[in-house]
C-alpha positions as CSV (number, residue, x, y, z in Angstrom):
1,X,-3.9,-21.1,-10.0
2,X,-2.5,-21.8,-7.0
3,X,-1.9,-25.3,-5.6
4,X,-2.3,-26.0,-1.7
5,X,-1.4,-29.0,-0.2
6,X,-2.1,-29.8,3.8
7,X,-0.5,-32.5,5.6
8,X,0.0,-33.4,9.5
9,X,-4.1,-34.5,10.0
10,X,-4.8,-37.8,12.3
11,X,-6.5,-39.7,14.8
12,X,-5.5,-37.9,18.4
13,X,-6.5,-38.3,21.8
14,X,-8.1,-35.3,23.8
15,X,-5.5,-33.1,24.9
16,X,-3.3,-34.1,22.3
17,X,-1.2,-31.3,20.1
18,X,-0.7,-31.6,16.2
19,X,1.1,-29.8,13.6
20,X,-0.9,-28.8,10.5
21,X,1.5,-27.9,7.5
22,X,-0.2,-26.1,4.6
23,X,2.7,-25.8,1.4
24,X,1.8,-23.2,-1.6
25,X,3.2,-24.1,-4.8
26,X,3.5,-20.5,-5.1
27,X,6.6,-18.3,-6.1
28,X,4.7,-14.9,-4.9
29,X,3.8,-16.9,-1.8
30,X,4.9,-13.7,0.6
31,X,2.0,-11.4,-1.1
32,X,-0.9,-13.7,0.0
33,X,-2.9,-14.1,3.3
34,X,-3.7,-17.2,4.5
35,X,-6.2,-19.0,6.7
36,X,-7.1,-22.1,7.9
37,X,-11.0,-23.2,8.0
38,X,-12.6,-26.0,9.1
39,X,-15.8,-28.4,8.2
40,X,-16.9,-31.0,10.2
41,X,-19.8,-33.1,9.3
42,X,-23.1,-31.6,8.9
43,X,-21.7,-28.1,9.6
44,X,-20.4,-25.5,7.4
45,X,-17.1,-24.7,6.7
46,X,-16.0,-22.3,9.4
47,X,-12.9,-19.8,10.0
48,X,-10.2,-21.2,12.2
49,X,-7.2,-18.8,11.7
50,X,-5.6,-16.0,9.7
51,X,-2.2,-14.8,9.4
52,X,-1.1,-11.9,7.1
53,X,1.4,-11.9,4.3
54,X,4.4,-11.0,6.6
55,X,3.4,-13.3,9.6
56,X,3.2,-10.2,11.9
57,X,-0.5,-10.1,12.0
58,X,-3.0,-13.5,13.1
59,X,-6.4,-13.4,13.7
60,X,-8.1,-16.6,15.7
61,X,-11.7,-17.8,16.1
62,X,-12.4,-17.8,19.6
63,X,-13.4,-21.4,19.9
64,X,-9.0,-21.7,19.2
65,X,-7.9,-18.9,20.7
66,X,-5.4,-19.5,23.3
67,X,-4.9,-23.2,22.0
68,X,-4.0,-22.8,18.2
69,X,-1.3,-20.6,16.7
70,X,-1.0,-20.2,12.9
71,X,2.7,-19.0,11.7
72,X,4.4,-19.4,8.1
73,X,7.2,-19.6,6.4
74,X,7.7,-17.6,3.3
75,X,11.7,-18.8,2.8
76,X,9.2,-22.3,2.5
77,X,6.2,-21.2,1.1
78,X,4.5,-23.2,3.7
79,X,1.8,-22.0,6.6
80,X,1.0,-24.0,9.4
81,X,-1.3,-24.4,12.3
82,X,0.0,-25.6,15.7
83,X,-3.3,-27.2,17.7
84,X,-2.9,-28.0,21.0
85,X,-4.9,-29.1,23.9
86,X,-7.7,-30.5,21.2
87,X,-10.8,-31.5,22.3
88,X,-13.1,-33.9,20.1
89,X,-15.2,-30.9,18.8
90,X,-11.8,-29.9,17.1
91,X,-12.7,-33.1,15.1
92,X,-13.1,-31.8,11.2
93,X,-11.6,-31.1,7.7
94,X,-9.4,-28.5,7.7
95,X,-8.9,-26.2,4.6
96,X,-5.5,-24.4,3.9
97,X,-7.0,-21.3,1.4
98,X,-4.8,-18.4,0.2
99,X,-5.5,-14.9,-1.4
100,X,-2.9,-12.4,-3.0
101,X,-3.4,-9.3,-1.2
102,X,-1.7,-5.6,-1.3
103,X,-2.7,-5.4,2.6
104,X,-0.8,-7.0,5.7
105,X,-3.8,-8.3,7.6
106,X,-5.5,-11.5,7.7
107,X,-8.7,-12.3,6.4
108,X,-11.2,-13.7,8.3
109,X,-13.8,-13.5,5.5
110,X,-14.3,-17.5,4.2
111,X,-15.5,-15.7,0.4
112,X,-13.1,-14.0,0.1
113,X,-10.3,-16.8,-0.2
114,X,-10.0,-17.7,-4.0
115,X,-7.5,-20.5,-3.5
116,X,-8.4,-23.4,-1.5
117,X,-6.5,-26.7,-0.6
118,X,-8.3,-30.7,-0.8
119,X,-8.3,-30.4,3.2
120,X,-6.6,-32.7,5.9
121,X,-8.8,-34.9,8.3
122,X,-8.7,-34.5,12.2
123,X,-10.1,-36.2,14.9
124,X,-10.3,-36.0,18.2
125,X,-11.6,-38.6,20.5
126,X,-12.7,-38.5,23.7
């Protein structure tokens, strides 16, 4: 079982950047891909950015691409999404999820995470 934790969620301003930390309590931490998702009310959860087990290889939705980067830091065991220029339909839970995997490319797939985090709130306001 693996234990996520996200942090760095709050109440912005559109336009506004934020830092989303996701930290694995995880010693094979480098041999899993990672992803952030997101959920906001009434909506499923929805793929928001993926990043392979070395960092070399990301994947973005296209409703983020070009304003979020997603990066980690095996030495930390921690993965994090850098959001910037957020607009209020950024406004959501976001899910940290992790998978072990043998490949270097991230998964986009929201099924096939099997590890997922309690989720960090953002809002945006207008």
């Amino acid at each position: 079982q693996v234990q996520l934790t996200e942090s760095g969620g709050g109440l912005v301003q559109a336009g506004d950047s934020l830092r989303l930390s996701c930290a694995a309590a995880e010693r094979a931490f480098r041999h899993y891909a990672m992803g952030w998702f997101r959920q906001a009310p009434g909506k499923e959860r929805e793929f928001v950015a993926g990043i392979g087990t070395s960092g070399a290889n990301t994947d973005y939705s296209d409703s983020v691409k070009g304003r979020v980067t997603i990066s980690r830091d095996n030495a930390k065991n921690t993965v994090y999404l850098q959001m910037n220029n957020l607009k209020p339909e950024d406004t959501a839970v976001y899910y940290c999820a992790a998978q072990p995997t043998l490949h270097i490319d991230p998964i986009r797939s929201l099924q096939a995470y099997d590890y997922w985090g309690k989720g960090t709130q953002v809002t945006v306001s207008s």
